[in-house]
C-alpha positions, 0 to 999 in steps of 0.5 A, a space after each residue: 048358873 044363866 045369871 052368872 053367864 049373862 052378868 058375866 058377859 054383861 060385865 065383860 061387855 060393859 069393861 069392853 074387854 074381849 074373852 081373851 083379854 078377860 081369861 089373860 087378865 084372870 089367868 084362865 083358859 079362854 075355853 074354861 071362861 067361854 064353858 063359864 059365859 055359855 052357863 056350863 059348868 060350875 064356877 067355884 068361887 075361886 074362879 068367880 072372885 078372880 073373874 071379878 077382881 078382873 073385871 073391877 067389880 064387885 063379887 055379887 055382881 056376877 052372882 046376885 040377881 037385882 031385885 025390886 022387892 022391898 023386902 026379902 027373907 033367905 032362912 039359914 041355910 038357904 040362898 045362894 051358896 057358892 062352894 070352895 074348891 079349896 076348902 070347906 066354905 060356902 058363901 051365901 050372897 045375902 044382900 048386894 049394895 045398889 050401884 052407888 052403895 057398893 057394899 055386899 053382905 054374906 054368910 059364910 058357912 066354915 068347917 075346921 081342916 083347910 084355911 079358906 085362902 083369899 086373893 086380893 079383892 078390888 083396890 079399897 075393899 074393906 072387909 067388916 066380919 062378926 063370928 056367928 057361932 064357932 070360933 074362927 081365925 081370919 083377916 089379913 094373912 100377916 096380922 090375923 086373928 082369933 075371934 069368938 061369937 060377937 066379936 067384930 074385926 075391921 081389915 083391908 080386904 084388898 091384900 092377902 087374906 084367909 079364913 079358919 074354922 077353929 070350931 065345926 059349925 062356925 058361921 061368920 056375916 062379912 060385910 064387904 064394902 068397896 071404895 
């Protein structure tokens, strides 16, 4: 949670925009986003996308640490999840793209009951999704669809969009990339 505060701040800082400005621009309280920038509480991922899509950055900037290993291993079920308050869903961050790549890799880990709901990420985001294991229903909300293991689908990640377990276990690799 210190690194999501201090990345936070560090984006914030670097946008040049006051705590105010970023809670009106995320619609949230200041009091909810100063408990945030303190490294208190526990940011849903809800409210991370929405402090990113805010600040004009990417979501891994708030929640991957930069590393300078040349090689690294997070064995399934490990790795940064960050937990849905509106449905079964965790996101592993898995790799964030360097500064000029701007691309990020997860793994997200679905259970069948509620559909994962997405907001708009930053203009020119390009989701690139292949179904694991599970069978999932996902894509942008107006032209959504069915995929089965191996199955590769290509969306604007910039619009509406959402994701279904239709399966227990189901288990998708996103690949954002943001123009």
């Amino acid at each position: 949670m210190q690194w999501i505060a201090y990345a936070l701040r560090q984006e914030r800082e670097k946008a040049g925009i006051s705590l105010s400005e970023l809670a009106r621009r995320a619609n949230l309280s200041k009091s909810t986003l100063s408990q945030v920038e303190a490294g208190n509480g526990n940011p849903s991922v809800e409210t991370l996308w929405t402090l990113a899509v805010a600040l004009g950055v990417p979501f891994s900037r708030l929640v991957d640490r930069p590393r300078r290993a040349p090689a690294r291993l997070i064995r399934a079920g490990e790795g940064p999840g960050t937990r849905s308050e509106l449905a079964d869903y965790t996101g592993t961050l898995l790799s964030a793209g360097a500064q000029s790549v701007r691309r990020d890799l997860y793994r997200l880990d679905i259970q069948p009951g509620r559909v994962r709901r997405s907001p708009p990420h930053i203009p020119g985001t390009v989701e690139h999704v292949i179904v694991a294991t599970g069978r999932a229903r996902l894509g942008p909300v107006d032209a959504l669809e069915e995929l089965l293991p191996g199955d590769y689908f290509a969306y604007p990640g910039d619009v509406h969009h959402s994701y279904e377990a239709l399966e227990p276990n189901t288990v998708v690799v996103l690949l954002m990339e943001h123009a």
